[in-house]
RODOBA-516063 format. One record per residue: residue number from 0; chain; residue in one letter; x, y, z of N, C-alpha, C in turn. Coordinates in steps of 0.001 Angstrom, whole numbers. Atoms other than C-alpha are relative to their C-alpha. Layout:
residues N
rec k = NUM	c = A	r = a	n_u = X	n_v = Y	n_w = Z	ca_u = X	ca_v = Y	ca_w = Z	c_u = X	c_v = Y	c_w = Z
...
***
This chain:
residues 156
rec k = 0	c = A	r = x	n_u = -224	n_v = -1183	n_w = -803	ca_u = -3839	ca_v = -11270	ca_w = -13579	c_u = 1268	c_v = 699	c_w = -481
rec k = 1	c = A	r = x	n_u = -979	n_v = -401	n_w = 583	ca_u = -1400	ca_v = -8871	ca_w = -14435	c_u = 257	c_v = 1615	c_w = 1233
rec k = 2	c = A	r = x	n_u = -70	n_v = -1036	n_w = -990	ca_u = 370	ca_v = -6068	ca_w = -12184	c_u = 777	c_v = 815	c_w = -1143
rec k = 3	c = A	r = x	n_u = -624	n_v = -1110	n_w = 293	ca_u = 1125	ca_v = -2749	ca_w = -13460	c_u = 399	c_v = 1680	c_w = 334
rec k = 4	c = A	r = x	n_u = -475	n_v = -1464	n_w = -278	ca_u = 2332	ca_v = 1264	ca_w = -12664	c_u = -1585	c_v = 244	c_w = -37
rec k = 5	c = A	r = x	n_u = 850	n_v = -1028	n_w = -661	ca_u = -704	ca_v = 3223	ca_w = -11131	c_u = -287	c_v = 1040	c_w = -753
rec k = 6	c = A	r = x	n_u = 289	n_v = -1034	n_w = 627	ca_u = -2057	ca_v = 5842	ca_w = -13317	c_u = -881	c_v = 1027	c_w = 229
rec k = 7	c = A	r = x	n_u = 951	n_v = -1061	n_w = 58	ca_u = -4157	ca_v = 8867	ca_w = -13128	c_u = -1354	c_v = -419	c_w = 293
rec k = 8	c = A	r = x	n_u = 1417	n_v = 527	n_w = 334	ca_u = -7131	ca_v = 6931	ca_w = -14219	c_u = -192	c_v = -1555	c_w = 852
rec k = 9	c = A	r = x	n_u = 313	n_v = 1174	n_w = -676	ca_u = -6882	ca_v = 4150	ca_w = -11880	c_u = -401	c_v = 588	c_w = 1705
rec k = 10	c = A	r = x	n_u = 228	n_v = -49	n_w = -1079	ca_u = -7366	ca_v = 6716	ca_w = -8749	c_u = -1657	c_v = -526	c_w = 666
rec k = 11	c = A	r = x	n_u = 1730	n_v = 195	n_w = -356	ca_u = -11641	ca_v = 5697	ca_w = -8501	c_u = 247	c_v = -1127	c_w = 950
rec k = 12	c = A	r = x	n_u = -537	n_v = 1113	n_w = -569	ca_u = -10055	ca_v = 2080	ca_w = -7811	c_u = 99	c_v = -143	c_w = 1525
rec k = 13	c = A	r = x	n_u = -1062	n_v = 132	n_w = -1281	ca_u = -7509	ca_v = 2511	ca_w = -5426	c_u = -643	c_v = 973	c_w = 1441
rec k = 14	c = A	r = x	n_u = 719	n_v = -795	n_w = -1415	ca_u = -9580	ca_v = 5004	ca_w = -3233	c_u = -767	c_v = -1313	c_w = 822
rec k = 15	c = A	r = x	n_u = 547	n_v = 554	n_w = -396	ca_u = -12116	ca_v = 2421	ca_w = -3211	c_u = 246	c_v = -1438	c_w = 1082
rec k = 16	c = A	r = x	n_u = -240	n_v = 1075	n_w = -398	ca_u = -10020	ca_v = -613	ca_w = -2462	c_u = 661	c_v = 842	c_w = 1409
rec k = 17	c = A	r = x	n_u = -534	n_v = -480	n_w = -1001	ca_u = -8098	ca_v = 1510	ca_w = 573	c_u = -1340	c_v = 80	c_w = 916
rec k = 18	c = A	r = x	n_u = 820	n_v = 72	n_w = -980	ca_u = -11483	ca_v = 2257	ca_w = 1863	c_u = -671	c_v = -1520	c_w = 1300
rec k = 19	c = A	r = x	n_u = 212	n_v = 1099	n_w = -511	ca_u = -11836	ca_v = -1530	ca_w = 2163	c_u = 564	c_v = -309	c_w = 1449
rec k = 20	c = A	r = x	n_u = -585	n_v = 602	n_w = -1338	ca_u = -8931	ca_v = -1561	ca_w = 5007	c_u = -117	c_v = 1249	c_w = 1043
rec k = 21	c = A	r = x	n_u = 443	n_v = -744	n_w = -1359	ca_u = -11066	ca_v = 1082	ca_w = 6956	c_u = 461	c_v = 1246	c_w = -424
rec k = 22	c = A	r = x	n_u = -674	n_v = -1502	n_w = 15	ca_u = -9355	ca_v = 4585	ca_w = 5844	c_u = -771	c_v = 607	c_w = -532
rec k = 23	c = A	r = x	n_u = 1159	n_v = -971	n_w = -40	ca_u = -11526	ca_v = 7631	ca_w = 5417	c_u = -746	c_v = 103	c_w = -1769
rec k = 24	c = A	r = x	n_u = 581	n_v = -41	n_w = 1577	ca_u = -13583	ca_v = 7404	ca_w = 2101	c_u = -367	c_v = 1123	c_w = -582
rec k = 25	c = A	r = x	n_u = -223	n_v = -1301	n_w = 545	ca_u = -12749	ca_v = 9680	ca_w = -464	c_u = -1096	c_v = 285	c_w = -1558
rec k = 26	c = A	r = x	n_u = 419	n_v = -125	n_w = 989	ca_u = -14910	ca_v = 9061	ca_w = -3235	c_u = -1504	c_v = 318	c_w = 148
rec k = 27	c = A	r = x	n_u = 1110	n_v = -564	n_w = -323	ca_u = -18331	ca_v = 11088	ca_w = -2922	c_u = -561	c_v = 472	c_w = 854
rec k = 28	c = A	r = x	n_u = -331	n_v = -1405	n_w = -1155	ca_u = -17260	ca_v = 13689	ca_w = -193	c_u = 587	c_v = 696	c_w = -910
rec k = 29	c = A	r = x	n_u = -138	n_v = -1083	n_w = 640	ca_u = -16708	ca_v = 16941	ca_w = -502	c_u = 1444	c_v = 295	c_w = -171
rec k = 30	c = A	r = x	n_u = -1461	n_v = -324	n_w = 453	ca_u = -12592	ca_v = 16259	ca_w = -370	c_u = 348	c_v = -905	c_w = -642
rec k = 31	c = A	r = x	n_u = -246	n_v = 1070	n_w = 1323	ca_u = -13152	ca_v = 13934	ca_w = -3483	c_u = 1539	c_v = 387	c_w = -756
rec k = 32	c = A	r = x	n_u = -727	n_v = -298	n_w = 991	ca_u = -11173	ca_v = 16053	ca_w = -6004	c_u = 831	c_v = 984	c_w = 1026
rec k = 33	c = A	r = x	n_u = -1072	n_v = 142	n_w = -768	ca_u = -8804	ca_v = 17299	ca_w = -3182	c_u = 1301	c_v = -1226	c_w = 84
rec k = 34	c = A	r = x	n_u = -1455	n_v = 1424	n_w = -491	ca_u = -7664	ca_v = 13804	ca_w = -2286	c_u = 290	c_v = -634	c_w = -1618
rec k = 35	c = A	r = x	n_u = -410	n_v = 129	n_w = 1172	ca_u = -7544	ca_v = 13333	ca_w = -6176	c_u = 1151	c_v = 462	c_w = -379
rec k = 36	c = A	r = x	n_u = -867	n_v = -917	n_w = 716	ca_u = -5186	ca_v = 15890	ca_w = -6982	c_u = 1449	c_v = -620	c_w = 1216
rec k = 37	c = A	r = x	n_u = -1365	n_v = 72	n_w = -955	ca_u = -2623	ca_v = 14777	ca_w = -3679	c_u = 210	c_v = -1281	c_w = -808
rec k = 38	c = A	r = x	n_u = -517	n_v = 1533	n_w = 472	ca_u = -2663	ca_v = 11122	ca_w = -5508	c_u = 473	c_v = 238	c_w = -1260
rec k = 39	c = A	r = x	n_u = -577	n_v = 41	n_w = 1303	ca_u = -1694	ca_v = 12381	ca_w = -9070	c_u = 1235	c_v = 989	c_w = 598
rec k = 40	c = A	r = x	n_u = -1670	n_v = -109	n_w = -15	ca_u = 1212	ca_v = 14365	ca_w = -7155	c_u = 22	c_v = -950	c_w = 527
rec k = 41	c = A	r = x	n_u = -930	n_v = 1441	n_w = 30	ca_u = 2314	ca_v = 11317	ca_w = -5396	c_u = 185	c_v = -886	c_w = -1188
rec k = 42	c = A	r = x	n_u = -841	n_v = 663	n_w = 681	ca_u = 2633	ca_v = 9838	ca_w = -8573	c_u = 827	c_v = 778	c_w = -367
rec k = 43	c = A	r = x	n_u = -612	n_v = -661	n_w = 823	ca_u = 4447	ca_v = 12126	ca_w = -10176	c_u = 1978	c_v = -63	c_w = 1228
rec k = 44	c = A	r = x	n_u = -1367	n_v = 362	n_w = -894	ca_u = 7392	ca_v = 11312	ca_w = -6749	c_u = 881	c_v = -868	c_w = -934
rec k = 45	c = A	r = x	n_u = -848	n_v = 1030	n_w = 527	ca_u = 10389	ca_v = 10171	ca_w = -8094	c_u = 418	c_v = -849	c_w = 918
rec k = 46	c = A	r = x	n_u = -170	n_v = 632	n_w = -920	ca_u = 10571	ca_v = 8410	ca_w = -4763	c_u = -790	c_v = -789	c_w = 82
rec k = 47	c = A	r = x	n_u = 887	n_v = 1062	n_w = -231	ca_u = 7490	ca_v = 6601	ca_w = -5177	c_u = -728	c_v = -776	c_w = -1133
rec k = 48	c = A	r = x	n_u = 284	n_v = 746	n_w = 829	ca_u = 6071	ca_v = 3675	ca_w = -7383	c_u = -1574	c_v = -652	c_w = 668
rec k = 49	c = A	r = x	n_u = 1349	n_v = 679	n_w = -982	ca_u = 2294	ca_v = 2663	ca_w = -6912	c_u = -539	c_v = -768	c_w = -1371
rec k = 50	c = A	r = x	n_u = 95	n_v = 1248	n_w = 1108	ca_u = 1319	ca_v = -938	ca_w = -8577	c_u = -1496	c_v = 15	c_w = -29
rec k = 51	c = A	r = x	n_u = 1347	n_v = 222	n_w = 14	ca_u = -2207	ca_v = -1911	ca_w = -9420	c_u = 393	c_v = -1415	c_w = -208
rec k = 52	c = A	r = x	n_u = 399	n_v = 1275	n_w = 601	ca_u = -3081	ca_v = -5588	ca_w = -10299	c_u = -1285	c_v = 205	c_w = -134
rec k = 53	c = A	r = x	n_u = 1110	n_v = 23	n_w = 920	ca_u = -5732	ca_v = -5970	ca_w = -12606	c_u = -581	c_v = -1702	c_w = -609
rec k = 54	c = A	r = x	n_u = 985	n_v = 1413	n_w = 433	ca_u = -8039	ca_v = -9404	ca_w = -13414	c_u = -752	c_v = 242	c_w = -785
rec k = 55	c = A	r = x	n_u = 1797	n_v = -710	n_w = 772	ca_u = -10299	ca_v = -8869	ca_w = -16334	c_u = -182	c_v = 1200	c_w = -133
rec k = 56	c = A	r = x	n_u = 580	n_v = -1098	n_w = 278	ca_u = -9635	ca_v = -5808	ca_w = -16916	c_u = -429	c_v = 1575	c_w = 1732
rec k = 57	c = A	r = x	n_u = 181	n_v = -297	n_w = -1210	ca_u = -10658	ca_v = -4723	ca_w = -13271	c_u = 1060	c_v = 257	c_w = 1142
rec k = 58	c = A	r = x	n_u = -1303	n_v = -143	n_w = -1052	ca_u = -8193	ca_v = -3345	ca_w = -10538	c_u = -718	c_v = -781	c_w = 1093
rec k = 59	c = A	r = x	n_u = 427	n_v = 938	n_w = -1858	ca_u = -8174	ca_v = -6125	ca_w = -7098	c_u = 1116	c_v = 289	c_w = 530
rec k = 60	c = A	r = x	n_u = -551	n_v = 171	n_w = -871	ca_u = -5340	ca_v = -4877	ca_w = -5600	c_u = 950	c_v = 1347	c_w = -630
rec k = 61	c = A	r = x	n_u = -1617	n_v = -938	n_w = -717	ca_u = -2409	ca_v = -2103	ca_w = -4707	c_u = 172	c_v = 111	c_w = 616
rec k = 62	c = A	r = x	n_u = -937	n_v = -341	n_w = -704	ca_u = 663	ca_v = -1542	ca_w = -3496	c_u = 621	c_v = 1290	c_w = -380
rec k = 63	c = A	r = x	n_u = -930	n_v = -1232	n_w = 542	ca_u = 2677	ca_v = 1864	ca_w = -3378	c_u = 1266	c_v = -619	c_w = 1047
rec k = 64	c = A	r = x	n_u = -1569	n_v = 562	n_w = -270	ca_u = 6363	ca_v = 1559	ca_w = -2643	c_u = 333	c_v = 2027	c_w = -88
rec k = 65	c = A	r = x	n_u = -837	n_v = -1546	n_w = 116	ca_u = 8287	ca_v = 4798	ca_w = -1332	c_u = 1277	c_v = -816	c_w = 544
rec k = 66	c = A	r = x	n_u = -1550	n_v = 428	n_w = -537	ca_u = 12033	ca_v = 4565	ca_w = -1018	c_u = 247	c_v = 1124	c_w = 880
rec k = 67	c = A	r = x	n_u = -811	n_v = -1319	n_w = -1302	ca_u = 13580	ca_v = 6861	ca_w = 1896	c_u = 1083	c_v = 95	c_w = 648
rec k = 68	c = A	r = x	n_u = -1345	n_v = -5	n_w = 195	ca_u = 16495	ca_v = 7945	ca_w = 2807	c_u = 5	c_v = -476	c_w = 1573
rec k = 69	c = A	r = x	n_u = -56	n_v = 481	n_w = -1172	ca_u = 17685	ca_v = 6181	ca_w = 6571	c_u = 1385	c_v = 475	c_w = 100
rec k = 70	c = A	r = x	n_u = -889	n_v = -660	n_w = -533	ca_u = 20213	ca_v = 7763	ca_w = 8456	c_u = 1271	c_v = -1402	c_w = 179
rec k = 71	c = A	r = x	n_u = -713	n_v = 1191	n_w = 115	ca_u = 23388	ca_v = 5372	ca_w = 8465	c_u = 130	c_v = -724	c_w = -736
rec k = 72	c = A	r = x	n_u = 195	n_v = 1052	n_w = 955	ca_u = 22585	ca_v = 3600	ca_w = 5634	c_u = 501	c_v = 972	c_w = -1417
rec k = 73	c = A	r = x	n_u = -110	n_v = -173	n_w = 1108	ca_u = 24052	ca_v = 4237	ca_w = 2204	c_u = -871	c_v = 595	c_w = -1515
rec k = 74	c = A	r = x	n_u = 933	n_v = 538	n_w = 603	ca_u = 21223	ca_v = 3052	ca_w = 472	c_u = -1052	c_v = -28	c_w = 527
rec k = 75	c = A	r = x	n_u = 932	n_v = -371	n_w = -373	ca_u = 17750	ca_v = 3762	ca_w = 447	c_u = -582	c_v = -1218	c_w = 490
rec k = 76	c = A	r = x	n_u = 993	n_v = 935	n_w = -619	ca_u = 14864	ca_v = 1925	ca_w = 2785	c_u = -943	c_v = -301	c_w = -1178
rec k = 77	c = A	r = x	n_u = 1107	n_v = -473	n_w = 968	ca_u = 11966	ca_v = 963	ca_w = 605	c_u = -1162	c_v = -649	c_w = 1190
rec k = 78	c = A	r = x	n_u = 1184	n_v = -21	n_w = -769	ca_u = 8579	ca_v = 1302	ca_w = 2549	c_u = -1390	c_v = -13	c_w = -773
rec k = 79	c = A	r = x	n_u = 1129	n_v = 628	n_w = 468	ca_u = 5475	ca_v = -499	ca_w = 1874	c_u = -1279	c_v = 1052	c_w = 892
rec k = 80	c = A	r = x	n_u = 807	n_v = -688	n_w = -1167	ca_u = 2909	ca_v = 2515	ca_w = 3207	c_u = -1993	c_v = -654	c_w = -207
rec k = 81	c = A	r = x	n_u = 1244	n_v = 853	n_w = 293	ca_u = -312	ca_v = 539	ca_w = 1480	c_u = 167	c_v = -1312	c_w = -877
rec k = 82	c = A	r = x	n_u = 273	n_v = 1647	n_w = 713	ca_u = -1111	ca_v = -3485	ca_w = 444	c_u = -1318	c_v = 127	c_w = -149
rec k = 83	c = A	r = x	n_u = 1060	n_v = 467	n_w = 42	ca_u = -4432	ca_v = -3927	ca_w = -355	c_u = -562	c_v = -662	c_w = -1025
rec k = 84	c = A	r = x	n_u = 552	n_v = 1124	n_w = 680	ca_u = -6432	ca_v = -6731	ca_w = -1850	c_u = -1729	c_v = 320	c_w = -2
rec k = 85	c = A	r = x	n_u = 2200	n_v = 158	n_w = -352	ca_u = -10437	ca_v = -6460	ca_w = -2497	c_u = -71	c_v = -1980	c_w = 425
rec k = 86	c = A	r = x	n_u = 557	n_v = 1045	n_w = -912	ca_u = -12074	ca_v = -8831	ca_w = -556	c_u = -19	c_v = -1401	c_w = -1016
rec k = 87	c = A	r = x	n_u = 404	n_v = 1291	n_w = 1213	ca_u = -13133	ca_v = -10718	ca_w = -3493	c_u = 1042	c_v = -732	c_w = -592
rec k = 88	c = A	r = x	n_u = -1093	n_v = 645	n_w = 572	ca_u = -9726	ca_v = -11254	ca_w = -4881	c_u = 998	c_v = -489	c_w = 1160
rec k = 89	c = A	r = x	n_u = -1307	n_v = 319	n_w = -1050	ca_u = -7820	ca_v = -12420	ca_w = -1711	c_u = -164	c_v = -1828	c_w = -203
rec k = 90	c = A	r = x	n_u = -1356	n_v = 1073	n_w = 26	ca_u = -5682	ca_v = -15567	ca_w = -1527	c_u = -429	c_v = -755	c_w = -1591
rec k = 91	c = A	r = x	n_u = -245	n_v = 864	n_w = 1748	ca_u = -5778	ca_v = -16034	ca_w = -5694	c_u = 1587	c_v = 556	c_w = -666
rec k = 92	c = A	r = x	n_u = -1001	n_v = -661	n_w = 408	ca_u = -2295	ca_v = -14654	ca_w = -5585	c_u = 496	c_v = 1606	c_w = -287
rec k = 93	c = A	r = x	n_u = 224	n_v = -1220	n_w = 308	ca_u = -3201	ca_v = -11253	ca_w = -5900	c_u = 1199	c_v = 629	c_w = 1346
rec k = 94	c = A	r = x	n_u = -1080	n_v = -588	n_w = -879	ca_u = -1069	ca_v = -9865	ca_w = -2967	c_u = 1259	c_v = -355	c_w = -490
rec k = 95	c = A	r = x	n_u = -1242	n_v = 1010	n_w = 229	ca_u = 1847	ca_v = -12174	ca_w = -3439	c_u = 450	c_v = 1025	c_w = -1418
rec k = 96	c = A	r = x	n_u = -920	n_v = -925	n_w = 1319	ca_u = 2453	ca_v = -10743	ca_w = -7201	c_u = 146	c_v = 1171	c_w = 651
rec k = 97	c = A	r = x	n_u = -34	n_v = -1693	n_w = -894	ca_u = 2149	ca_v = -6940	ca_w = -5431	c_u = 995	c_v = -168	c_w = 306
rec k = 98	c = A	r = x	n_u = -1324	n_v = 187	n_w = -1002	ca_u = 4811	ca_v = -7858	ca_w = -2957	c_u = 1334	c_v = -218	c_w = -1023
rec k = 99	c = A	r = x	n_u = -1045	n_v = 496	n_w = 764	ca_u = 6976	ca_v = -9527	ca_w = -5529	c_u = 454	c_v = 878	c_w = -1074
rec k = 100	c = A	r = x	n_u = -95	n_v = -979	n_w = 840	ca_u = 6895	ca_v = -6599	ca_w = -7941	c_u = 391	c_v = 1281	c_w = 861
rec k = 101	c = A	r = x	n_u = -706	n_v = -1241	n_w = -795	ca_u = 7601	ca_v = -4121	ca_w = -5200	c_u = 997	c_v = -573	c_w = 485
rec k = 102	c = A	r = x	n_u = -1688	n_v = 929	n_w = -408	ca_u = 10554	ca_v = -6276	ca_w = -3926	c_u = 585	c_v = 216	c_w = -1564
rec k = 103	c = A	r = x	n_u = -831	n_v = -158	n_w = 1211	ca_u = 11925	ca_v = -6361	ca_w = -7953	c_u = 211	c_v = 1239	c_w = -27
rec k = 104	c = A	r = x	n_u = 316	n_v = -1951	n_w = 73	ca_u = 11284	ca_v = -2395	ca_w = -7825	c_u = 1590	c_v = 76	c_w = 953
rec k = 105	c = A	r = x	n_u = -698	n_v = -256	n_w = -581	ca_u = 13316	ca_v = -2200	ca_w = -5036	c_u = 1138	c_v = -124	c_w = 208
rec k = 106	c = A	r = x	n_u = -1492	n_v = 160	n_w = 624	ca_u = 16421	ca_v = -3936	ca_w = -5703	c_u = 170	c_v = 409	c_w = -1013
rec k = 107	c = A	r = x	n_u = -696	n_v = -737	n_w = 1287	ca_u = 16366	ca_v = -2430	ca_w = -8946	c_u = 725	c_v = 1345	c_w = 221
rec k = 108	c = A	r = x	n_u = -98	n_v = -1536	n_w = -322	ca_u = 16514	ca_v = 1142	ca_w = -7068	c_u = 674	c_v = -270	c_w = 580
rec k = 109	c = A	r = x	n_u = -981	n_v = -40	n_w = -1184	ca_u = 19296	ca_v = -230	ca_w = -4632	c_u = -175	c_v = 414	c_w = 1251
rec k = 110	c = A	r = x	n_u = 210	n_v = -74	n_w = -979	ca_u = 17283	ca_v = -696	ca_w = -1724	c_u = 660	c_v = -1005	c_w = 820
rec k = 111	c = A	r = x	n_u = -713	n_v = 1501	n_w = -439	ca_u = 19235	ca_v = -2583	ca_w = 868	c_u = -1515	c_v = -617	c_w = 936
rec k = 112	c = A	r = x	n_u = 1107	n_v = 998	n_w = -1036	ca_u = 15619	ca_v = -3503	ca_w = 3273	c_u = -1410	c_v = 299	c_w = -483
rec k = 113	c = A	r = x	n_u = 1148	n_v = -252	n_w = 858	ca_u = 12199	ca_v = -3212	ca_w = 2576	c_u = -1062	c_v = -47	c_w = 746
rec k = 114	c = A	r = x	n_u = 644	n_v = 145	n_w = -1163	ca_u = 9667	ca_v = -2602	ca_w = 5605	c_u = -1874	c_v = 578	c_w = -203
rec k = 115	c = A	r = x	n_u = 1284	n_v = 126	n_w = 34	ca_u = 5832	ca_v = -2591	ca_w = 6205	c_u = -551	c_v = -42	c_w = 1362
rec k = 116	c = A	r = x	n_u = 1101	n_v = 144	n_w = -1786	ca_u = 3075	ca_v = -1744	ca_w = 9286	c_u = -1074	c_v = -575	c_w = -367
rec k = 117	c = A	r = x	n_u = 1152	n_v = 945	n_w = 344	ca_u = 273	ca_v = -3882	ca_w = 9811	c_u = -1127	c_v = 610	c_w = 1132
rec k = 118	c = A	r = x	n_u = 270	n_v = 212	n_w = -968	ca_u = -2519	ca_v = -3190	ca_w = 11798	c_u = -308	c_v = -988	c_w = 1052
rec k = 119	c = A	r = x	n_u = -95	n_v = 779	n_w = -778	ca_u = -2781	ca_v = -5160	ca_w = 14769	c_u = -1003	c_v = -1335	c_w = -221
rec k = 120	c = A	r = x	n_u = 807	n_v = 527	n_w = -88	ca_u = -6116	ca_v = -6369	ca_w = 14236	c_u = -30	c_v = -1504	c_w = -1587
rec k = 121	c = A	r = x	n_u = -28	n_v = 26	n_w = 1406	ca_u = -5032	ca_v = -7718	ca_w = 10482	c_u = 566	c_v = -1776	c_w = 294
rec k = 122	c = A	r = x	n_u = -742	n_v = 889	n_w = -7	ca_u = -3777	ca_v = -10806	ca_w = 11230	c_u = -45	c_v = -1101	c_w = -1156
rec k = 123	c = A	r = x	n_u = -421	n_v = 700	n_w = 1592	ca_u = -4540	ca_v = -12910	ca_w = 8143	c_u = 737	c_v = 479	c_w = -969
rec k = 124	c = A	r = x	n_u = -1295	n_v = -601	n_w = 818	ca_u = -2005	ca_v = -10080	ca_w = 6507	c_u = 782	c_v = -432	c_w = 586
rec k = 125	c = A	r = x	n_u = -1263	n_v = 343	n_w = -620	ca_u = 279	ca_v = -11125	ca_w = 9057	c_u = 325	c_v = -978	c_w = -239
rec k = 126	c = A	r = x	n_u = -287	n_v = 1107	n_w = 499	ca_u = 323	ca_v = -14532	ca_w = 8100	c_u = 499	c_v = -584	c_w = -1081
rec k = 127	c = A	r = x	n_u = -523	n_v = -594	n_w = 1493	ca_u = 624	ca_v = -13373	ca_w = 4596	c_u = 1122	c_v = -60	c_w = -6
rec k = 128	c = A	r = x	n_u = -1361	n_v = -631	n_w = -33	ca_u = 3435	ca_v = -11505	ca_w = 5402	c_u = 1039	c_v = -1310	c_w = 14
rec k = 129	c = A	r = x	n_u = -718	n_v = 1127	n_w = -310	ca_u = 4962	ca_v = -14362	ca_w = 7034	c_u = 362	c_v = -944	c_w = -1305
rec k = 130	c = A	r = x	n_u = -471	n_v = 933	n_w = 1070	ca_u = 4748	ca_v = -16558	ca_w = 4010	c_u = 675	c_v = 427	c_w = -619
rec k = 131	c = A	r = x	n_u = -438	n_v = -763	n_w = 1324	ca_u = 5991	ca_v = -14245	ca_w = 1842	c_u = 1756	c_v = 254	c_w = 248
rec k = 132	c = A	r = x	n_u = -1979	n_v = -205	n_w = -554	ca_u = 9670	ca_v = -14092	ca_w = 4130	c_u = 7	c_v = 1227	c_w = 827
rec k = 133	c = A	r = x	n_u = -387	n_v = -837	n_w = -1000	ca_u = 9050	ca_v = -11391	ca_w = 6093	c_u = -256	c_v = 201	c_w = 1193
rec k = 134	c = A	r = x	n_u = -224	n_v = 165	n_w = -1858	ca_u = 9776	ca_v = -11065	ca_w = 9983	c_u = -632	c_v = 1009	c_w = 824
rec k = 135	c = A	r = x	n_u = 557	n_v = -582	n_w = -947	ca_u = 7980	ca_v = -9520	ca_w = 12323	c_u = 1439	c_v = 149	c_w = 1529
rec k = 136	c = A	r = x	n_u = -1857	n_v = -764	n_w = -663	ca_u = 10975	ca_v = -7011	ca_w = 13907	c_u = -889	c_v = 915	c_w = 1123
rec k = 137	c = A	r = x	n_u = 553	n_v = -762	n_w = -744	ca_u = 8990	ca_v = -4786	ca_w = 16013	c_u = -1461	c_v = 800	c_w = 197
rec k = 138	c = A	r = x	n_u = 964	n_v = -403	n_w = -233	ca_u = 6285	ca_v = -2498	ca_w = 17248	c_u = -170	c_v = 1429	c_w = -1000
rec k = 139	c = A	r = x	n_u = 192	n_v = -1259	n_w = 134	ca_u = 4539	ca_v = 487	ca_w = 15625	c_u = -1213	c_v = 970	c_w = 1067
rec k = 140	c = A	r = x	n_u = 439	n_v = -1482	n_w = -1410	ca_u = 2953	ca_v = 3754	ca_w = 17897	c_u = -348	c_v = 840	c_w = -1242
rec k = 141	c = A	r = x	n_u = 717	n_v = -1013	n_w = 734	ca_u = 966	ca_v = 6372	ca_w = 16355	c_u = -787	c_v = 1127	c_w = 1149
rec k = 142	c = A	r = x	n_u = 990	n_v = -1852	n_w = -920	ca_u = -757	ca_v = 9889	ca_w = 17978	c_u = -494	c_v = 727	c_w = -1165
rec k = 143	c = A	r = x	n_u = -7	n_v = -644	n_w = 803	ca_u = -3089	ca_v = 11057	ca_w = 16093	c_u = 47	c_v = 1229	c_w = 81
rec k = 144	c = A	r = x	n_u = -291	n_v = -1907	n_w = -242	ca_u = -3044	ca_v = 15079	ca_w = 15459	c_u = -1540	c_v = 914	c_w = 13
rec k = 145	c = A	r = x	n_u = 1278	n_v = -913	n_w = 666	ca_u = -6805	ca_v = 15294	ca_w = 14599	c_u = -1142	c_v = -413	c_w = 798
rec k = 146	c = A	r = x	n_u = 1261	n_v = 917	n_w = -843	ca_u = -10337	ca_v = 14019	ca_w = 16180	c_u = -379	c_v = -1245	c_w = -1226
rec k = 147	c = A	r = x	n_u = 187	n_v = 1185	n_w = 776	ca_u = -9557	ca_v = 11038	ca_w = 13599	c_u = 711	c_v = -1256	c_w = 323
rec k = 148	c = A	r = x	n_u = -588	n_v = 1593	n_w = -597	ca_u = -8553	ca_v = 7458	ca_w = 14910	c_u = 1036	c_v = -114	c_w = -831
rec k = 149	c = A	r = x	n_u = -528	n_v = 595	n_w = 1049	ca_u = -5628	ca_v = 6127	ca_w = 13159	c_u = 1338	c_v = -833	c_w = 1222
rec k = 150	c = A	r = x	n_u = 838	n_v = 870	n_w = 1079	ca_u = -5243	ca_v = 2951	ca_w = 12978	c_u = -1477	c_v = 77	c_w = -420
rec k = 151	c = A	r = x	n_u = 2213	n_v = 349	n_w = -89	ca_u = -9291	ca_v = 2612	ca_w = 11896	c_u = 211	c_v = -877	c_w = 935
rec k = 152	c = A	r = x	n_u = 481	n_v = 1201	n_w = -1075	ca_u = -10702	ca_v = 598	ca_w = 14533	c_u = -270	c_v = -1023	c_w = -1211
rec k = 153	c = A	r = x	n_u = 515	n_v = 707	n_w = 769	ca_u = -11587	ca_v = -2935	ca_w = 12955	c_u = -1158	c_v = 58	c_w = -522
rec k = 154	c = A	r = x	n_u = 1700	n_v = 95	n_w = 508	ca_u = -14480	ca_v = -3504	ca_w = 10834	c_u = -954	c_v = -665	c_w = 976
rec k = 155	c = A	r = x	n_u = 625	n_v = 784	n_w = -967	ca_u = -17384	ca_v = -4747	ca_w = 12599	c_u = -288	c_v = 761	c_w = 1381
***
């Protein structure tokens, strides 16, 4: 397995694997090459870094990493706004490198913390999380703005 920088040509992937954790599927609707064009500017953020891991050739997993600026703080936050693993590749390490490559990212950029939302329902990420060293600090709240759920309800 091998994790690397997010490219242009890896958006087919990463739509697909996001759709996995329920979020609106972008690949063969009519705001395909819309939501194409917003993911080649987010790469192009100098604020943001989005990893792939690849097996064979095949993408099973990303993470994007945005750093942001926090009021009081010196030094930037870095915020984990997507993890995802395909189904098929979960617990062969595939997350774990993600995490560990956006944590190196982030102290490289002189982040002093490094934070992540889960949904509620997710709890084998949470457990994840847990192994991985990180604490469960509080709650997140959301409203959405549209006639679209967010969190997704669970699968099922």
């Amino acid at each position: 397995m091998r994790v690397r920088e997010a490219g242009p040509e890896d958006w087919p992937a990463i739509a697909a694997l996001l759709a996995e954790l329920g979020r609106p599927e972008a690949l063969g609707t009519p705001h395909e090459e819309e939501l194409r064009r917003v993911f080649l500017g987010y790469l192009e953020r100098e604020d943001v870094v989005a990893l792939v891991a690849e097996d064979d050739g095949r993408v099973v997993g990303f993470c994007d990493l945005e750093l942001r600026v926090r009021l009081n703080f010196a030094r930037p936050q870095a915020w984990i706004p997507d993890l995802v693993v395909a189904e098929t590749a979960r617990s062969n390490g595939v997350g774990g490198a993600l995490i560990r490559r956006a944590e190196e990212i982030s102290r490289h950029r002189g982040a002093w913390g490094m934070s992540l939302e889960s949904a509620t329902w997710r709890e084998r990420a949470h457990s994840f999380y847990e192994r991985e060293g990180w604490a469960y600090t509080g709650k997140s709240f959301t409203k959405p703005l549209t006639d679209r759920p967010w969190p997704p309800p669970p699968p099922g």
